[in-house]
mmCIF file of the N, C-alpha and C atoms, coordinates in Angstrom:
data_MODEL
# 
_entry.id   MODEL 
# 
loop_
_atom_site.group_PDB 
_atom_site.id 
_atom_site.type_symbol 
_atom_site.label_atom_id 
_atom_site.label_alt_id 
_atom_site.label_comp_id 
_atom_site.label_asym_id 
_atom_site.label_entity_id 
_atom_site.label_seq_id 
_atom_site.pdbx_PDB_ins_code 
_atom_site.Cartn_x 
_atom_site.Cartn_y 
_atom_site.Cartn_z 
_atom_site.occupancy 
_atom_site.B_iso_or_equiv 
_atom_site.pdbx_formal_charge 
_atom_site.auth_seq_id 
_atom_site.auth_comp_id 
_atom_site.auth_asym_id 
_atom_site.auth_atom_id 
_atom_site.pdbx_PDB_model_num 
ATOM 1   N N  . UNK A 1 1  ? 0.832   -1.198  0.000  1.00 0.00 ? 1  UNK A N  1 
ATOM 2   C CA . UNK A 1 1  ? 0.000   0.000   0.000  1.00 0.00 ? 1  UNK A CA 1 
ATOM 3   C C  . UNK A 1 1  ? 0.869   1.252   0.000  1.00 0.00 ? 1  UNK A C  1 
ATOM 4   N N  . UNK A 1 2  ? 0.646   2.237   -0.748 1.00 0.00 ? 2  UNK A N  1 
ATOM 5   C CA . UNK A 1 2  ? 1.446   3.346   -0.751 1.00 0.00 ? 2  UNK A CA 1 
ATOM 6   C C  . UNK A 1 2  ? 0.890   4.080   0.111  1.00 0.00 ? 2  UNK A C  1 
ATOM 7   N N  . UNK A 1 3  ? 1.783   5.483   0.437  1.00 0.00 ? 3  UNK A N  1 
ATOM 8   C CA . UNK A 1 3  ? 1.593   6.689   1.340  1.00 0.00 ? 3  UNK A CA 1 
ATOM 9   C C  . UNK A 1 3  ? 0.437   7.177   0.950  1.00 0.00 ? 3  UNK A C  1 
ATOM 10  N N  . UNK A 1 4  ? 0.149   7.531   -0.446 1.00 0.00 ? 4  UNK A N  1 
ATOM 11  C CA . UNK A 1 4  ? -0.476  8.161   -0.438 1.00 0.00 ? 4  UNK A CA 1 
ATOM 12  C C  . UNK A 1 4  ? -2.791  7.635   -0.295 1.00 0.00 ? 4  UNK A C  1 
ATOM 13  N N  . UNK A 1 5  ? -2.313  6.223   -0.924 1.00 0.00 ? 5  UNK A N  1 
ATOM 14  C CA . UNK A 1 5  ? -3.453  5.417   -0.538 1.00 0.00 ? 5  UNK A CA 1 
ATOM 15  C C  . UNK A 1 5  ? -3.985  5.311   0.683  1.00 0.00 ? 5  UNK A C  1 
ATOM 16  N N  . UNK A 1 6  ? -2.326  5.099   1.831  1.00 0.00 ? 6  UNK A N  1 
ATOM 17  C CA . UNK A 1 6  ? -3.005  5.392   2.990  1.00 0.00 ? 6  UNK A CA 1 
ATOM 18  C C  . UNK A 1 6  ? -3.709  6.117   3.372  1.00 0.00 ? 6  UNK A C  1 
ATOM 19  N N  . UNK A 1 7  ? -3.711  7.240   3.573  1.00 0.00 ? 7  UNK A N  1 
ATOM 20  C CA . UNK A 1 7  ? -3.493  9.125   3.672  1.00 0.00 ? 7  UNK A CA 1 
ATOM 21  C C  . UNK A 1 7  ? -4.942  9.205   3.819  1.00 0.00 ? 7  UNK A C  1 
ATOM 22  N N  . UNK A 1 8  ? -5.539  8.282   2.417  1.00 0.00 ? 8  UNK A N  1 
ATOM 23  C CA . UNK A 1 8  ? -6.449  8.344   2.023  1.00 0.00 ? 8  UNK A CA 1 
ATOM 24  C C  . UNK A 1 8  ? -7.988  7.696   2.624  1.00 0.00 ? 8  UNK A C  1 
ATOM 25  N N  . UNK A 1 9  ? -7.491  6.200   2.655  1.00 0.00 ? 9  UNK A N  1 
ATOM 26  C CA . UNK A 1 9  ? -7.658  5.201   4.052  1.00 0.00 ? 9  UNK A CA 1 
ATOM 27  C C  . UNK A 1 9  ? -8.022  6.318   5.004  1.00 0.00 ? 9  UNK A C  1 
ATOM 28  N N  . UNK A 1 10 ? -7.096  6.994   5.514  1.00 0.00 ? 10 UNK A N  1 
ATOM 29  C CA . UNK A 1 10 ? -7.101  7.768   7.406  1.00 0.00 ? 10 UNK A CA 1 
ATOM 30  C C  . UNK A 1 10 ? -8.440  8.878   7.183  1.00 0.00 ? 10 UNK A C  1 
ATOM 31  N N  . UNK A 1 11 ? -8.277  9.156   5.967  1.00 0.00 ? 11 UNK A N  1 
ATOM 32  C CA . UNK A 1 11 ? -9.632  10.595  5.901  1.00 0.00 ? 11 UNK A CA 1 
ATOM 33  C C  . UNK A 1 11 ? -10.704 10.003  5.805  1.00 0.00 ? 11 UNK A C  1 
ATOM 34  N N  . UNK A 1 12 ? -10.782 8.692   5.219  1.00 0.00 ? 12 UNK A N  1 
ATOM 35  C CA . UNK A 1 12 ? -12.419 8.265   5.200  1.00 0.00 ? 12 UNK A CA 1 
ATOM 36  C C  . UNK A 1 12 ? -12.452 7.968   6.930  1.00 0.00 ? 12 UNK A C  1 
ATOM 37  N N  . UNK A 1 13 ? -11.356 7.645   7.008  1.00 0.00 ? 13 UNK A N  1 
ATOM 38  C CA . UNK A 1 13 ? -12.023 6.903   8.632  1.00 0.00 ? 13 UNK A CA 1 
ATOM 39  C C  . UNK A 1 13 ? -12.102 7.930   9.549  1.00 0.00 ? 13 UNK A C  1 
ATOM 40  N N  . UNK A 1 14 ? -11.418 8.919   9.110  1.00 0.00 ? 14 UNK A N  1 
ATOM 41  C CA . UNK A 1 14 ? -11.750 10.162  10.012 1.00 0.00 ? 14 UNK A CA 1 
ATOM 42  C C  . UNK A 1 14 ? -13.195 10.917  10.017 1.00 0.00 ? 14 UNK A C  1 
ATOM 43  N N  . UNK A 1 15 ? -13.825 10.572  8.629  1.00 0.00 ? 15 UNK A N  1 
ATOM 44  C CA . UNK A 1 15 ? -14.627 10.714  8.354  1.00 0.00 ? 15 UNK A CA 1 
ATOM 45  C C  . UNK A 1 15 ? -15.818 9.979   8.828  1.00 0.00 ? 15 UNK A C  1 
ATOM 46  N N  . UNK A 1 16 ? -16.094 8.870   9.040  1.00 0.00 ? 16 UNK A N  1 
ATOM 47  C CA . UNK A 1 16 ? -16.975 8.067   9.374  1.00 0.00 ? 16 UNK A CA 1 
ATOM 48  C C  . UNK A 1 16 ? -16.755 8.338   10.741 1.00 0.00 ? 16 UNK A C  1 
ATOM 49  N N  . UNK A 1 17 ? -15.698 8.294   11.845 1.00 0.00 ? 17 UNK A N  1 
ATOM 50  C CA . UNK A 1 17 ? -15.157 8.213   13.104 1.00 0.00 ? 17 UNK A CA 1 
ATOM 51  C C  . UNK A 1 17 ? -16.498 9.832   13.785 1.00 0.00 ? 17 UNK A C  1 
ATOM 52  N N  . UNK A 1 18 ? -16.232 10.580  12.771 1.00 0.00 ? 18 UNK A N  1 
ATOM 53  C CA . UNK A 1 18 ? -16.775 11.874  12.924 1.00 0.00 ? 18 UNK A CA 1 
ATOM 54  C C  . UNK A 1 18 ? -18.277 11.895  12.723 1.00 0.00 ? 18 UNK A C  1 
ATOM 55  N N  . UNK A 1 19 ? -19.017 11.444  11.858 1.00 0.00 ? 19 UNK A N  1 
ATOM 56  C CA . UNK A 1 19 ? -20.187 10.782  11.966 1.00 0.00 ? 19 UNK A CA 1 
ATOM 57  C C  . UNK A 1 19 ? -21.098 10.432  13.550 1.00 0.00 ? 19 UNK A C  1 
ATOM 58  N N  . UNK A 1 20 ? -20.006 9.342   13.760 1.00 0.00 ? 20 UNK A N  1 
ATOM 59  C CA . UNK A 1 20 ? -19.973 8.506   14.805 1.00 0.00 ? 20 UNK A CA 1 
ATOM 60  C C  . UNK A 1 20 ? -20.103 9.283   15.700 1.00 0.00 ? 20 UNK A C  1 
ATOM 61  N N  . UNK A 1 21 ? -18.974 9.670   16.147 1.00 0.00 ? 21 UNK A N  1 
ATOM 62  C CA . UNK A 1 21 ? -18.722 10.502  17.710 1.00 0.00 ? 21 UNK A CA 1 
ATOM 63  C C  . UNK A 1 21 ? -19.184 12.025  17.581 1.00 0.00 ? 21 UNK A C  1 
ATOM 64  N N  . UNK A 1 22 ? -19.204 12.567  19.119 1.00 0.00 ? 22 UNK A N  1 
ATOM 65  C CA . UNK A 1 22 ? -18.794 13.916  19.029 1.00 0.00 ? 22 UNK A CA 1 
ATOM 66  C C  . UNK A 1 22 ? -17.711 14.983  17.957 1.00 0.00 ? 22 UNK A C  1 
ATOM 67  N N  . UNK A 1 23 ? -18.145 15.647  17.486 1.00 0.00 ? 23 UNK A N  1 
ATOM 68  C CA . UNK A 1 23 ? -16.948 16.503  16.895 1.00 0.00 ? 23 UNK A CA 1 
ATOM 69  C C  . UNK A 1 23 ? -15.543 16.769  17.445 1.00 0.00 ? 23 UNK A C  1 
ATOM 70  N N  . UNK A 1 24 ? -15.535 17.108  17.939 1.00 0.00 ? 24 UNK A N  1 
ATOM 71  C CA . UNK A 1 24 ? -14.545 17.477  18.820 1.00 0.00 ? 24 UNK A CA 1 
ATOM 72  C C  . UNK A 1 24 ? -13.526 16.273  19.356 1.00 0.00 ? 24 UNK A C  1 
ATOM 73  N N  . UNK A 1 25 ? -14.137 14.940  19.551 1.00 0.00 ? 25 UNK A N  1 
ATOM 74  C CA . UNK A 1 25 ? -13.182 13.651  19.464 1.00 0.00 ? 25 UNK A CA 1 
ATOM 75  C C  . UNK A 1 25 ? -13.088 13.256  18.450 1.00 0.00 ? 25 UNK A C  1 
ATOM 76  N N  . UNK A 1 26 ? -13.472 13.570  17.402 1.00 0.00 ? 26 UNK A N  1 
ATOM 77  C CA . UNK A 1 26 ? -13.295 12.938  15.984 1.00 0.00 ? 26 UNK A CA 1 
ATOM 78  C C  . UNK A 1 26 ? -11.740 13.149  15.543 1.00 0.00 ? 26 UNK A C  1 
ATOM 79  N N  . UNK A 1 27 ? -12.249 15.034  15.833 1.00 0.00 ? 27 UNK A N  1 
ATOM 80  C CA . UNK A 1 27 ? -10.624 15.658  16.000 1.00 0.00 ? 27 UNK A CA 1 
ATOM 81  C C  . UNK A 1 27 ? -9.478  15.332  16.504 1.00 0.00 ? 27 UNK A C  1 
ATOM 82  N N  . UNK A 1 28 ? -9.733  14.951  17.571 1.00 0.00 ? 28 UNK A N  1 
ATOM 83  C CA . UNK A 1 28 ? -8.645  14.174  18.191 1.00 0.00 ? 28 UNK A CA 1 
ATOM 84  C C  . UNK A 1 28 ? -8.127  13.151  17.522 1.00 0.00 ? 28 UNK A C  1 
ATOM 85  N N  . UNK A 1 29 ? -9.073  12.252  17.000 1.00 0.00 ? 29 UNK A N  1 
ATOM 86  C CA . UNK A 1 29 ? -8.657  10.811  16.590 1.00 0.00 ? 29 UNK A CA 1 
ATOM 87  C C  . UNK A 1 29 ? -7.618  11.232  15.141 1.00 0.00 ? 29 UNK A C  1 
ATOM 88  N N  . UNK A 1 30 ? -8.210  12.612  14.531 1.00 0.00 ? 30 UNK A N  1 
ATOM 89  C CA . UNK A 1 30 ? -7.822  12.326  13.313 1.00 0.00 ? 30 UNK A CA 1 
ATOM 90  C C  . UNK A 1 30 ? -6.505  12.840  13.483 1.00 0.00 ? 30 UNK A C  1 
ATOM 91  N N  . UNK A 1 31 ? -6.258  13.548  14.256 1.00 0.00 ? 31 UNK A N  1 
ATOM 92  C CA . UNK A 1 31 ? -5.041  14.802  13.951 1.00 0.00 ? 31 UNK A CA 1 
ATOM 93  C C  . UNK A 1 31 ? -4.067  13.700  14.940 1.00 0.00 ? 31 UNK A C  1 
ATOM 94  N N  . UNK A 1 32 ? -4.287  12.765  15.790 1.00 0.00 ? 32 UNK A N  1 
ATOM 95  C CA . UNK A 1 32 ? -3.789  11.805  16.279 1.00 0.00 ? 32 UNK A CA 1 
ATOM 96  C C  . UNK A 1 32 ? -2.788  10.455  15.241 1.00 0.00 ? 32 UNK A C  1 
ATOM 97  N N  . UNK A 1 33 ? -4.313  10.149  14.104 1.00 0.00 ? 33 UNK A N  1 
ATOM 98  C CA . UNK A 1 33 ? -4.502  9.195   13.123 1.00 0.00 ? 33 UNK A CA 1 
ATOM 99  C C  . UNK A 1 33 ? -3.467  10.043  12.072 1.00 0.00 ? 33 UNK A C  1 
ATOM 100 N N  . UNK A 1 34 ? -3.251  11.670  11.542 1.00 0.00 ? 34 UNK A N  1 
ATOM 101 C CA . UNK A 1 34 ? -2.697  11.860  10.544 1.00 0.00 ? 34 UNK A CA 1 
ATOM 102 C C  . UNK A 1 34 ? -1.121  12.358  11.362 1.00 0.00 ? 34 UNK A C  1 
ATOM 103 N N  . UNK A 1 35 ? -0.817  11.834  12.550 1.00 0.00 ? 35 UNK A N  1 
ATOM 104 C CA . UNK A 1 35 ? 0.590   12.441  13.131 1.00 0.00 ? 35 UNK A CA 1 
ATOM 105 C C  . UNK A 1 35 ? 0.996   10.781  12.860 1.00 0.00 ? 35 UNK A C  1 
ATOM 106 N N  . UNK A 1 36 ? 0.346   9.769   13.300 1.00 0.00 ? 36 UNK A N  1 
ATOM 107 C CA . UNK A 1 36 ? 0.488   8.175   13.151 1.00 0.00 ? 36 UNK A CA 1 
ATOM 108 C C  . UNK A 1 36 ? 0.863   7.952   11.236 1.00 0.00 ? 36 UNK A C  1 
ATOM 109 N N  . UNK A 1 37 ? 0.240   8.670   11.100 1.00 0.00 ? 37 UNK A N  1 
ATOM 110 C CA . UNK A 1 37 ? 0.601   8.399   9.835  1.00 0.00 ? 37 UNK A CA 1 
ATOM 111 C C  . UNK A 1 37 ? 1.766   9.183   9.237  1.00 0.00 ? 37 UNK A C  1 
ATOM 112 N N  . UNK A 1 38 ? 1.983   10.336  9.550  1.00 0.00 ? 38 UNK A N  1 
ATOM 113 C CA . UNK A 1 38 ? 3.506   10.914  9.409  1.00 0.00 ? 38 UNK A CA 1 
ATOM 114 C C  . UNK A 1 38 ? 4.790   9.942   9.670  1.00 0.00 ? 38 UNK A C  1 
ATOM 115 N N  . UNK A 1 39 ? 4.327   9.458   11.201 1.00 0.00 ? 39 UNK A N  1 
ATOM 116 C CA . UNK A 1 39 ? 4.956   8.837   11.178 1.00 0.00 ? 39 UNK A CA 1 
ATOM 117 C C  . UNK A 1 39 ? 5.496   7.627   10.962 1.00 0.00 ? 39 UNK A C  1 
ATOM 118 N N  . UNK A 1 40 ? 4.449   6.822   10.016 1.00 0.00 ? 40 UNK A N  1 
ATOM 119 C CA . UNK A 1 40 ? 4.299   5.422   9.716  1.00 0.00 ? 40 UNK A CA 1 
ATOM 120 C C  . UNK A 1 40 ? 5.589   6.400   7.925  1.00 0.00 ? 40 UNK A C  1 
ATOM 121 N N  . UNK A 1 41 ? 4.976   6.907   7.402  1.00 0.00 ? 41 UNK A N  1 
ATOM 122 C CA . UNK A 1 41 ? 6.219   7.478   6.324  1.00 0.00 ? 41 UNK A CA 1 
ATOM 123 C C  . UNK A 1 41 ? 6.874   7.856   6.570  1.00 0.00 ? 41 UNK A C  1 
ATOM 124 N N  . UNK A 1 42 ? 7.464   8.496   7.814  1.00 0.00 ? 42 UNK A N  1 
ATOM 125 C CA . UNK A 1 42 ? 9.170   8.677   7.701  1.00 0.00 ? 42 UNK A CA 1 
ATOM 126 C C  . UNK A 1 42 ? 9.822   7.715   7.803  1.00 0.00 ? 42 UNK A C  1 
ATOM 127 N N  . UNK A 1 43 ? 8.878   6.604   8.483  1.00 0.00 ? 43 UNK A N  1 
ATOM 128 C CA . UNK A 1 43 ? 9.804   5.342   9.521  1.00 0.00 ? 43 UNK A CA 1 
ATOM 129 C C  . UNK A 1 43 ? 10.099  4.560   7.988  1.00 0.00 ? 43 UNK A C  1 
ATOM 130 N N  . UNK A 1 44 ? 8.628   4.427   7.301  1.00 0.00 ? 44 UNK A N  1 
ATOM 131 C CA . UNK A 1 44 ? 8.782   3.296   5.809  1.00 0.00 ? 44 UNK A CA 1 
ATOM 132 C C  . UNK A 1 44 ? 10.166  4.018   5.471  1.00 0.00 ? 44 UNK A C  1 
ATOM 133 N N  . UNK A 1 45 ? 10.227  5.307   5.095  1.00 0.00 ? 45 UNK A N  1 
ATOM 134 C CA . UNK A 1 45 ? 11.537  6.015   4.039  1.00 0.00 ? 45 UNK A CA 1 
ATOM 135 C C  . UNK A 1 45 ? 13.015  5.668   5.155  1.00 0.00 ? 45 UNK A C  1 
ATOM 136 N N  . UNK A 1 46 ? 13.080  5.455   6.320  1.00 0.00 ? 46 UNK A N  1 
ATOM 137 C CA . UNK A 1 46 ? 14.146  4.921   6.501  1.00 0.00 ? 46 UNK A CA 1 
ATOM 138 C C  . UNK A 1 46 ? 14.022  3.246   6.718  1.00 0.00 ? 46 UNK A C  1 
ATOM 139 N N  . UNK A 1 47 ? 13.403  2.501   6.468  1.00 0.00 ? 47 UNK A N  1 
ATOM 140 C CA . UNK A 1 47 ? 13.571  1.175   6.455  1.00 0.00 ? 47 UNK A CA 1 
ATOM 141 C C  . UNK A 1 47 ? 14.072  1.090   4.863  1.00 0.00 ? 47 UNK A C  1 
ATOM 142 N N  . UNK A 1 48 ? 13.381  1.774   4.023  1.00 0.00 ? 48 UNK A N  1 
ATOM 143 C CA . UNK A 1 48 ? 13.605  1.742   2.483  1.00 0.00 ? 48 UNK A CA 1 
ATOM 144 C C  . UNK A 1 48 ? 15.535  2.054   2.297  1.00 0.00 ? 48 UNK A C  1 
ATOM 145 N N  . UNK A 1 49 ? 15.593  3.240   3.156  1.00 0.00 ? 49 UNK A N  1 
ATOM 146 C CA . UNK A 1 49 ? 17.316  3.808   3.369  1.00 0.00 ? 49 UNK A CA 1 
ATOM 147 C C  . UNK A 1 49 ? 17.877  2.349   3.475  1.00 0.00 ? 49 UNK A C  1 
ATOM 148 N N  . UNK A 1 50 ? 17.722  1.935   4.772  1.00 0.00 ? 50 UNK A N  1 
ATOM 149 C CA . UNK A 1 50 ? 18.463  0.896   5.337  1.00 0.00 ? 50 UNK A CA 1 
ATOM 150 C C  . UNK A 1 50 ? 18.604  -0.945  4.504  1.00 0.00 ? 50 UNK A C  1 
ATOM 151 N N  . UNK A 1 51 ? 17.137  -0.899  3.664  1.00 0.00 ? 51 UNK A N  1 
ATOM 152 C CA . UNK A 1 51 ? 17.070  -1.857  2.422  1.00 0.00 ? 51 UNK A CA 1 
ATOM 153 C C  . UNK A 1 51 ? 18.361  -1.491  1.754  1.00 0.00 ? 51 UNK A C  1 
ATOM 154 N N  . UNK A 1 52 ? 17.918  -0.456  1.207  1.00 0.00 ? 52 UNK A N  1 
ATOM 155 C CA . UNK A 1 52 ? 19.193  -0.313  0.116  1.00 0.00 ? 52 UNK A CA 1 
ATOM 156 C C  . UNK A 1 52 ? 20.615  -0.760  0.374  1.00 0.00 ? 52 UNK A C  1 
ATOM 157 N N  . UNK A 1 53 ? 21.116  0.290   1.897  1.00 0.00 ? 53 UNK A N  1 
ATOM 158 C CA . UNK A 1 53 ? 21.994  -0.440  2.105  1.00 0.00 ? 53 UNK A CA 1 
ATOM 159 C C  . UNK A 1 53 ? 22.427  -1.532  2.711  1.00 0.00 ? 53 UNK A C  1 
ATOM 160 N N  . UNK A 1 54 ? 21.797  -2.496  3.191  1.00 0.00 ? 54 UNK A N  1 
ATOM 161 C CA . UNK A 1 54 ? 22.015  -3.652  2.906  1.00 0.00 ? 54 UNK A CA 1 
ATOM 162 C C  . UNK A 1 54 ? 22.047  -4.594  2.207  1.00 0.00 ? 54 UNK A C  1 
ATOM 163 N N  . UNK A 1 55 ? 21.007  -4.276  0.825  1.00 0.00 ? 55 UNK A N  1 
ATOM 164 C CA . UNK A 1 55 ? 21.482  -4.626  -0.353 1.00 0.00 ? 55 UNK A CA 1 
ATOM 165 C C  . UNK A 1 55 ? 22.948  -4.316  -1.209 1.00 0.00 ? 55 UNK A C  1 
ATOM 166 N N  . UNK A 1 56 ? 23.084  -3.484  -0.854 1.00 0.00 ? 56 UNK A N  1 
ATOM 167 C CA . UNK A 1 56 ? 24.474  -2.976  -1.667 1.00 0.00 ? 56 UNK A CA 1 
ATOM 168 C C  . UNK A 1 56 ? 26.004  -4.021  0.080  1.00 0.00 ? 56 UNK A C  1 
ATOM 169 N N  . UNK A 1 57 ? 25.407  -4.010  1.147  1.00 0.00 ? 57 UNK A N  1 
ATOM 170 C CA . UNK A 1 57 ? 26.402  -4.458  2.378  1.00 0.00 ? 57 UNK A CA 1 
ATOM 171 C C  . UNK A 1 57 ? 26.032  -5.963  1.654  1.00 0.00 ? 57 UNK A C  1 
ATOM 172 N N  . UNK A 1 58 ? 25.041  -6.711  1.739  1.00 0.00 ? 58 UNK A N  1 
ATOM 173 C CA . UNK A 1 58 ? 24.991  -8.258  1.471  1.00 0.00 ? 58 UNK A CA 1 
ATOM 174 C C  . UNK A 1 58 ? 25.852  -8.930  0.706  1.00 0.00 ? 58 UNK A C  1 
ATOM 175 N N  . UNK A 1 59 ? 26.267  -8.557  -0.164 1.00 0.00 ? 59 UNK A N  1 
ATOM 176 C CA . UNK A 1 59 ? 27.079  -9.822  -1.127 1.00 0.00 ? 59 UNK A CA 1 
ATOM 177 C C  . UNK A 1 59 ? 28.329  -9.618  -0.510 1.00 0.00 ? 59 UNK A C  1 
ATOM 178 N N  . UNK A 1 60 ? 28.907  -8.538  -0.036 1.00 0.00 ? 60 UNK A N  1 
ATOM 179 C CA . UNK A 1 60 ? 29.951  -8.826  0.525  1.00 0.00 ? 60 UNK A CA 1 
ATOM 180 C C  . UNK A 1 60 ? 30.208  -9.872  2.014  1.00 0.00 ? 60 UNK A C  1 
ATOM 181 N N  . UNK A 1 61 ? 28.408  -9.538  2.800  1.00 0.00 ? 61 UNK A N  1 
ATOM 182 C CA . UNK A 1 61 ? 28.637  -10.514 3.857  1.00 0.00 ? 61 UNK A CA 1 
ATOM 183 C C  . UNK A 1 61 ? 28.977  -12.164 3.316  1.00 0.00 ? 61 UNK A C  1 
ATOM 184 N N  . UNK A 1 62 ? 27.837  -11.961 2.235  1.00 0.00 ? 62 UNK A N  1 
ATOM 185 C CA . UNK A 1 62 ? 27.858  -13.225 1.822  1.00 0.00 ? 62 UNK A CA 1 
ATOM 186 C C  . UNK A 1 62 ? 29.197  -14.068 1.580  1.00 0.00 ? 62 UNK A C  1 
ATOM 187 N N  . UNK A 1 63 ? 29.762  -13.403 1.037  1.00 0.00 ? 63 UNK A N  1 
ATOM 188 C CA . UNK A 1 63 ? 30.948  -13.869 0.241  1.00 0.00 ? 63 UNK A CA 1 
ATOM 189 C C  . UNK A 1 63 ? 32.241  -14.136 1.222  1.00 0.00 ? 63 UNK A C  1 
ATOM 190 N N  . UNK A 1 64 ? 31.528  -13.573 2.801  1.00 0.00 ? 64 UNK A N  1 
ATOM 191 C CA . UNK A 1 64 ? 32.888  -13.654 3.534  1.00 0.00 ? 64 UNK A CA 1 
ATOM 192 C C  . UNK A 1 64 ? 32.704  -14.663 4.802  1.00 0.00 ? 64 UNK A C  1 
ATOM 193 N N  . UNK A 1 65 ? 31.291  -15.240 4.076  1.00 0.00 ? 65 UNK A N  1 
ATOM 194 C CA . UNK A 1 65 ? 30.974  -15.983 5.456  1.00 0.00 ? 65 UNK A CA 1 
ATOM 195 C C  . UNK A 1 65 ? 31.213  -18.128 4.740  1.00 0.00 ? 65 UNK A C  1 
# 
């Protein structure tokens, strides 16, 4: 699933969540739900960092083990 599909995912549910509840906790959930999600993409873009380089570190482990 990409970032931006998510993103997308979080507003409907913020949306329905808001329906649901009071206004004012909806808010909460969402601005909660879109900081969770900031941080679910910085964390993916450094696991992606750390892929790479261990793709480029691996053949050398390989080769020495």
């Amino acid at each position: 699933m990409k970032y931006n599909e998510l993103s997308q995912l979080q507003l409907q549910t913020a949306t329905i969540s808001r329906v649901n509840k009071p206004y004012s906790l909806s808010l909460k959930t969402f601005s909660k739900s879109l900081l969770l999600l900031l941080l679910k993409g910085y964390r993916q873009k450094l696991y992606e960092n750390d892929f790479k380089r261990f793709k480029q570190i691996s053949p050398q482990i390989l080769s020495n083990s």
